[in-house]
N, C-alpha and C positions, 0 to 999 in steps of 0.2 A: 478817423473815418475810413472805411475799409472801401478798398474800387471795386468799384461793378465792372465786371468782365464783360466785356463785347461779343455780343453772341455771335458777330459773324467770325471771331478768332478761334470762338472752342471749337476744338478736336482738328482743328489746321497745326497743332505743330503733329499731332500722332497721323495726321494725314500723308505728314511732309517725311515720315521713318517709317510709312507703308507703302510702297512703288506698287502698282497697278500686279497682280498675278494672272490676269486671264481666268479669274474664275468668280465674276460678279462684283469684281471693287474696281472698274475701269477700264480694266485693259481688253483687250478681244476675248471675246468667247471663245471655250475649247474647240475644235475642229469637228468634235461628235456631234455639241449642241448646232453648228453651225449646218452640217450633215444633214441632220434630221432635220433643221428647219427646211432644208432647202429641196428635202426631198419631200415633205407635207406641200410644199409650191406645188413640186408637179404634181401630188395626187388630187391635189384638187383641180389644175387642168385639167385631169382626167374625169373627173368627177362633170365637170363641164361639157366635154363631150360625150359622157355616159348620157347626161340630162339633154342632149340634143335627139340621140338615138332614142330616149325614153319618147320625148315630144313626139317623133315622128312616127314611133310605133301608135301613143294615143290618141294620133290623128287619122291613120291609117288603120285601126285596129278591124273599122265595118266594111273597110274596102274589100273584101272577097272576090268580086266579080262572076259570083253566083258560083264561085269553087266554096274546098271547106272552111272552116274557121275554128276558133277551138276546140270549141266542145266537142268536134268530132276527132282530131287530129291529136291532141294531148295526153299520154299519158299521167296522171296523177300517182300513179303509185310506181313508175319509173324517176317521174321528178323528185316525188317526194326522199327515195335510194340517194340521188344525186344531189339533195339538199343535206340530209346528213350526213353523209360523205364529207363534202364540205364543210358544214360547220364541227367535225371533231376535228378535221385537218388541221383548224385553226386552233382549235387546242395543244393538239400537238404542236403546233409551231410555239405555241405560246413556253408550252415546258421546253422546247429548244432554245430560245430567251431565255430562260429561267438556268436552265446547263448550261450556257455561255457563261453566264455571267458569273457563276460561279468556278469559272474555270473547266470545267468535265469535258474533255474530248470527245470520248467515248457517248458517254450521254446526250451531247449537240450533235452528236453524227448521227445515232440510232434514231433522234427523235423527229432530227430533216429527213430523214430516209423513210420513217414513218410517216412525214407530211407530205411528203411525196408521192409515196404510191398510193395513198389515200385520192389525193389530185388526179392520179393517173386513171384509178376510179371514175372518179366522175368523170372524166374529159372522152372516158369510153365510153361510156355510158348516154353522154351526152353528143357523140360521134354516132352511136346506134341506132339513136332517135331521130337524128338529121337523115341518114342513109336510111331509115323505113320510109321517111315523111317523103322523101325523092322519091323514093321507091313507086311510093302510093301515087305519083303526079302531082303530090304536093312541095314543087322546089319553090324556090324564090320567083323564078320567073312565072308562078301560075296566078297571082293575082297581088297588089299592093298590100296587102295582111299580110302575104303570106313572106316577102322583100323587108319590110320591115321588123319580122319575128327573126329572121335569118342574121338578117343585119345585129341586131342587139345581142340576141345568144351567141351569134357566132362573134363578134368581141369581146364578150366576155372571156369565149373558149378560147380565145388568141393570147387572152391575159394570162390565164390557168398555162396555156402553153410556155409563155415565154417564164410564168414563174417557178414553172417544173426545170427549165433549162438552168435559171437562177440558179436553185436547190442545188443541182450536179454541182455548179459553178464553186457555189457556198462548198461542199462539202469536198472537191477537190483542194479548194483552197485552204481549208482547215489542216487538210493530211499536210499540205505539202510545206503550210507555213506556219500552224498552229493560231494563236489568238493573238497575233497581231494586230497594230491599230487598225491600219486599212482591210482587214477582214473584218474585228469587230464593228466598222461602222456599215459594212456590206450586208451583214448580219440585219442588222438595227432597220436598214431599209428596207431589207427581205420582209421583215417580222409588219413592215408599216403595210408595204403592197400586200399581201396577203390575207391582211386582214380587211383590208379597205377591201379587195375583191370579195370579199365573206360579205360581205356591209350589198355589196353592189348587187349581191346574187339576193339577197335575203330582197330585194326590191321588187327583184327580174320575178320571181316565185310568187309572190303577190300580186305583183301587177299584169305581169303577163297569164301566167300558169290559172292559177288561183282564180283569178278575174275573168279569165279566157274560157275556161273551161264552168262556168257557174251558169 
């Protein structure tokens, strides 16, 4: 009569001659995976208070105080420049991802340096539009629209800023250390924020732009 094996014993002796590696049989997760988890955390903080400045612009949006409001005050065919701008940027970033990971120097540098001045692009453009709208007597201080449209675009344009600064950062660091870990995973984050900011504006453009001026 042959024994039945005890199913809680199978695969416990080839358990017991595989010691945990850090890559999905027990032991900690690589530092990359761990990386990215921990920087999707923050972007969704961010995403959080994006969704605060969003509430307060659509609660403020009729506050005028008998000043403009969109329709007069909006470029459409300047936003629209500054939306695609943005969105190849993000293309480009994405084949800078794509040249990382395949090793290319040369190709990760030319194509952060192209997602850059793309960004620089817009953040002009979108500086141009702030300085006519003061211009006109439409600053933030001329009515609660007008506090709350400043507010949201101009954090956005703080984000584009800080992630142009990134970019230099990224691309110093590559000359100076090549694809190292703690660049590749600098890299990894760069490629998250960036796109999440693509995500954020494609909102701003509808809801504000789009919305505002119809």
């Amino acid at each position: 009569m042959s024994s039945v094996a005890d199913p809680y014993q199978l695969g416990r002796a080839r358990e017991h001659h595989n010691p945990a590696t850090g890559h999905g049989e027990g032991g900690p997760a690589p530092k990359r995976t761990i990386t990215g988890y921990g920087f999707w955390i923050f972007l969704l903080s961010d995403i959080v208070m994006f969704s605060a400045f969003f509430a307060a612009y659509a609660v403020l949006r009729g506050e005028t105080a008998g000043g403009p409001g969109g329709r007069q005050q909006f470029e459409l065919d300047r936003v629209a420049w500054e939306t695609a701008l943005l969105l190849v940027s993000s293309f480009t970033c994405g084949l800078s991802s794509l040249a990382s990971e395949r090793r290319s120097l040369v190709a990760t540098q030319f194509w952060l340096l192209v997602t850059g001045l793309l960004g620089a692009g817009f953040l002009f453009l979108e500086v141009q539009e702030f300085a006519r709208m003061i211009a006109a007597g439409a600053g933030p201080q001329r009515s609660a629209f007008l506090s709350a449209f400043f507010a949201l675009v101009g954090l956005h344009g703080l984000h584009i800023t800080a992630g142009l600064l990134w970019i230099g950062t990224n691309m110093a660091m590559l000359w100076s250390r090549g694809f190292r870990a703690d660049v590749d995973r600098g890299l990894l984050c760069f490629n998250l924020f960036w796109h999440a900011l693509d995500i954020v504006w494609v909102a701003i453009f509808t809801i504000v732009y789009l919305l505002g001026a119809a």
